[in-house]
N, C-alpha and C positions, 0 to 999 in steps of 0.2 A: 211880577218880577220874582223868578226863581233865583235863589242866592247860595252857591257850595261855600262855606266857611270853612276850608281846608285844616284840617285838625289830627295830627301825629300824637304818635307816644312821645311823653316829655314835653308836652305842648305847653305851654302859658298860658293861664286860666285868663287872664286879664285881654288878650291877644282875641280869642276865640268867642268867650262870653259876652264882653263888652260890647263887640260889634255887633255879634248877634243880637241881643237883647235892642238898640240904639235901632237897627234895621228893623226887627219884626214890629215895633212902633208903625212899621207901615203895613200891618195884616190886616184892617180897613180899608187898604186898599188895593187887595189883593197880593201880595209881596209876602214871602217865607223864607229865612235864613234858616241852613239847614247843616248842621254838624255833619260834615262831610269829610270818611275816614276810610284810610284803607283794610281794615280790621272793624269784627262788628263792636270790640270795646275797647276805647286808650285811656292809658293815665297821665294823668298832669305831671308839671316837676315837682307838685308835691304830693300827688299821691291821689287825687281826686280821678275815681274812675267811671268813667260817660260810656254811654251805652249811644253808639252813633246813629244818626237818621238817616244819613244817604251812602252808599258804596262813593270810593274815590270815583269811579268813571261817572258819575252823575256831575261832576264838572264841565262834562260835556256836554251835557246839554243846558247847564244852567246859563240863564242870562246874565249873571255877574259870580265872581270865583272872590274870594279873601284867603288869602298866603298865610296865618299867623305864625309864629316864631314856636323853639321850644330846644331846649339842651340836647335833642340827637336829630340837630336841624342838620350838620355837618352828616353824618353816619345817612341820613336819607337824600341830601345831595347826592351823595356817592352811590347811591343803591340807582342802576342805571334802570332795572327790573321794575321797579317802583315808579322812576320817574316815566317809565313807557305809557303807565295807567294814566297819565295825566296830559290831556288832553285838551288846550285853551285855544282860543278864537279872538285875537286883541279886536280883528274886525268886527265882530256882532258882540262880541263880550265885555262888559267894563272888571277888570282884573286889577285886584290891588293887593300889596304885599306889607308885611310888617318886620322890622327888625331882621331874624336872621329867615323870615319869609322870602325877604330879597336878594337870597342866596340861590333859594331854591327859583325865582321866578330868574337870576341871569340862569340856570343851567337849562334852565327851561329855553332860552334863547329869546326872550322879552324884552331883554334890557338892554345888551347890548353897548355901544358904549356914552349913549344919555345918563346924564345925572341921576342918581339915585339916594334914599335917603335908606338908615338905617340904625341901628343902636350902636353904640361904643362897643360894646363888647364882641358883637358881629361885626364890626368893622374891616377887622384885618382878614377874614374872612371873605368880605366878600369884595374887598378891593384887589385881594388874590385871585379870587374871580374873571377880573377883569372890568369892572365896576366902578365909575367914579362918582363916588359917595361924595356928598356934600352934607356939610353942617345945618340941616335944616330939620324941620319937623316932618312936614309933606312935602313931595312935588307931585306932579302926576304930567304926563304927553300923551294926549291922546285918550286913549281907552286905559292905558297902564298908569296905576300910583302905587306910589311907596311912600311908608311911613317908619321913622324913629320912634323908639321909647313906646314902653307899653302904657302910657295914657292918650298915646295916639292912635290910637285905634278908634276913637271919636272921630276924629280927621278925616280915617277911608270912610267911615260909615258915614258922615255928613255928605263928603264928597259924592258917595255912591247916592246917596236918595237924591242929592239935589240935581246929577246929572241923568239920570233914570226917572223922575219927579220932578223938583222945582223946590229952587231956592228956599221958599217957605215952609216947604215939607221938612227940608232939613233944618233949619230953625227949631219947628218947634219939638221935634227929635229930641236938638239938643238939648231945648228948656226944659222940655221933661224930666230929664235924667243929672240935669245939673242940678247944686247945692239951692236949699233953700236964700234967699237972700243976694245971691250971687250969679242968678240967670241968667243977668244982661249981660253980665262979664264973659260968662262963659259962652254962650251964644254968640258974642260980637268975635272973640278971640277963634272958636272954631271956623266962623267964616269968613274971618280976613284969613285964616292959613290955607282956605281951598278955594276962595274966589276968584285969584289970579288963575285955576287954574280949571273953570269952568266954560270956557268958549267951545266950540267947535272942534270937535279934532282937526286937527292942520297934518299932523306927522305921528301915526299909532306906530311903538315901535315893535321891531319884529325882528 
């Protein structure tokens, strides 16, 4: 499993790293999340500047894409230029978006108008959109999920190993990277928020 973790200037460190780091736990078995930018270097909102692995158009061929958020998430909506490079497949793709991610995946024409999750601060955003954001942490239909709040980015990245792997995979993911003492906690809580939403695709939206 090839993985674009889609990653802008002004990106959120927490958004892009988290998942990645949670994902390449499966590079045992064969699986690579991959900083995937339209530029060969971007910097965070605070300043932390990455040297990227993949060109934007390698989202095309990846078998699964991550949205993360980041302060000139609104300015690269709008860049119509930008959004051409980017090129998804809900059909063969599992695509998941975070916070004001899920700006960028409705303009993308993904979302449509199913329920979508996001951060407060992205909200008015992307309910302008066109977008009917709900109070939740994850949902996902189909192939596409959206997640709130940057310690949800656990949530896509569970989601994406268990639906590309297997429920277990993503378990022990999360145990890994959760607190000491508190593993069953956080392991049971990530997947009661993506369980309801592991079945079959029924309706990928488009």
């Amino acid at each position: 499993m090839q993985i674009a973790v889609l990653t802008f200037d002004g990106f959120n460190e927490l958004d892009s790293f988290v998942a990645a780091a949670i994902l390449n736990r499966m590079k045992p078995q064969g699986w690579a999340a991959h900083i995937t930018s339209p530029s060969e270097d971007v910097t965070s909102l605070n300043g932390v500047r990455v040297r990227r692995q993949k060109p934007l158009e390698f989202a095309a061929e990846a078998d699964a894409v991550l949205i993360g958020s980041g302060f000139k998430t609104r300015e690269i909506a709008a860049d119509k230029e930008l959004l051409a490079r980017i090129t998804l497949d809900p059909a063969r793709q599992l695509i998941g978006a975070q916070c004001s991610g899920t700006l960028l995946l409705a303009k993308l024409g993904l979302i449509g108008a199913l329920p979508a999750c996001t951060d407060m601060m992205s909200k008015p955003w992307v309910i302008e959109a066109g977008v009917n954001v709900i109070d939740a942490p994850f949902v996902a239909h189909g192939n596409v999920a959206t997640a709130g709040g940057c310690l949800a980015s656990q949530y896509l990245a569970a989601w994406m190993i268990a639906r590309g792997a297997s429920t277990g995979d993503a378990e022990r993911a999360i145990d890994y990277v959760s607190p000491v003492g508190q593993k069953a906690i956080y392991v049971a809580q990530a997947m009661a928020a993506i369980t309801p939403f592991l079945k079959a695709p029924a309706g990928i939206a488009t």
